[in-house]
C-alpha positions as CSV (number, residue, x, y, z in Angstrom):
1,X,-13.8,11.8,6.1
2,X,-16.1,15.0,5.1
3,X,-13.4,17.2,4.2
4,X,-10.4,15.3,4.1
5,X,-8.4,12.1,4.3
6,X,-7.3,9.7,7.6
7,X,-4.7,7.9,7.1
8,X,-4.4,5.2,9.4
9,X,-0.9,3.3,10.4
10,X,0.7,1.3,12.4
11,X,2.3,2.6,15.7
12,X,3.8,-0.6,18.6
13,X,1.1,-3.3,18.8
14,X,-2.0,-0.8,17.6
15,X,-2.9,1.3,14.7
16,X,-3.2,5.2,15.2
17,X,-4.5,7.6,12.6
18,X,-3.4,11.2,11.3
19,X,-6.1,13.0,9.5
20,X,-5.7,15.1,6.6
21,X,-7.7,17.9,5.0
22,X,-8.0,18.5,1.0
23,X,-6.4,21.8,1.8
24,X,-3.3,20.0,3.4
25,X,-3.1,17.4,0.8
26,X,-2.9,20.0,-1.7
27,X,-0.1,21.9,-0.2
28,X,1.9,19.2,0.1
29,X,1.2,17.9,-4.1
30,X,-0.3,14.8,-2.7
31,X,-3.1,13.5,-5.3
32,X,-5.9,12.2,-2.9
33,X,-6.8,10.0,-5.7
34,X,-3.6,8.4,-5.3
35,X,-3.8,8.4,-2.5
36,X,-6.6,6.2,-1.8
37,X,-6.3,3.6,-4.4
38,X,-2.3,3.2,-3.4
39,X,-1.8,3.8,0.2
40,X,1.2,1.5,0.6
41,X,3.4,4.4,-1.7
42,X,3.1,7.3,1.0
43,X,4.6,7.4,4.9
44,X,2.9,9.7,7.5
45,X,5.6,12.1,9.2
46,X,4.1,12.0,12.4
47,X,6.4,14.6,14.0
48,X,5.6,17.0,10.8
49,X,1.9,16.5,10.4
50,X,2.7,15.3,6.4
51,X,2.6,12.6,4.0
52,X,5.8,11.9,2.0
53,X,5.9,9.3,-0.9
54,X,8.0,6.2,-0.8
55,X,11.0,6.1,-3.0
């Protein structure tokens, strides 16, 4: 995205997306960069609008 990040994930049978701007990933200390080259580490909180790393 222009400004920001979508994260795409699986929801039932289909795939659903939450998108995320730089702004948003900052507040929550998420390193886009990171992000992007290790997706598989983070979980989208649908019900909070956030992305939490995997322990």
């Amino acid at each position: 995205m222009e400004n920001g990040i979508a994260v795409y994930y699986k929801a039932g049978s289909g795939e659903k997306f939450e998108s995320f701007n730089y702004s948003e990933l900052i507040d929550m200390k998420i390193n886009a960069l990171d992000l992007l080259q290790d997706p598989k580490s983070y979980a989208v909180d649908t019900e909070k609008h956030r992305l939490v790393m995997k322990k």
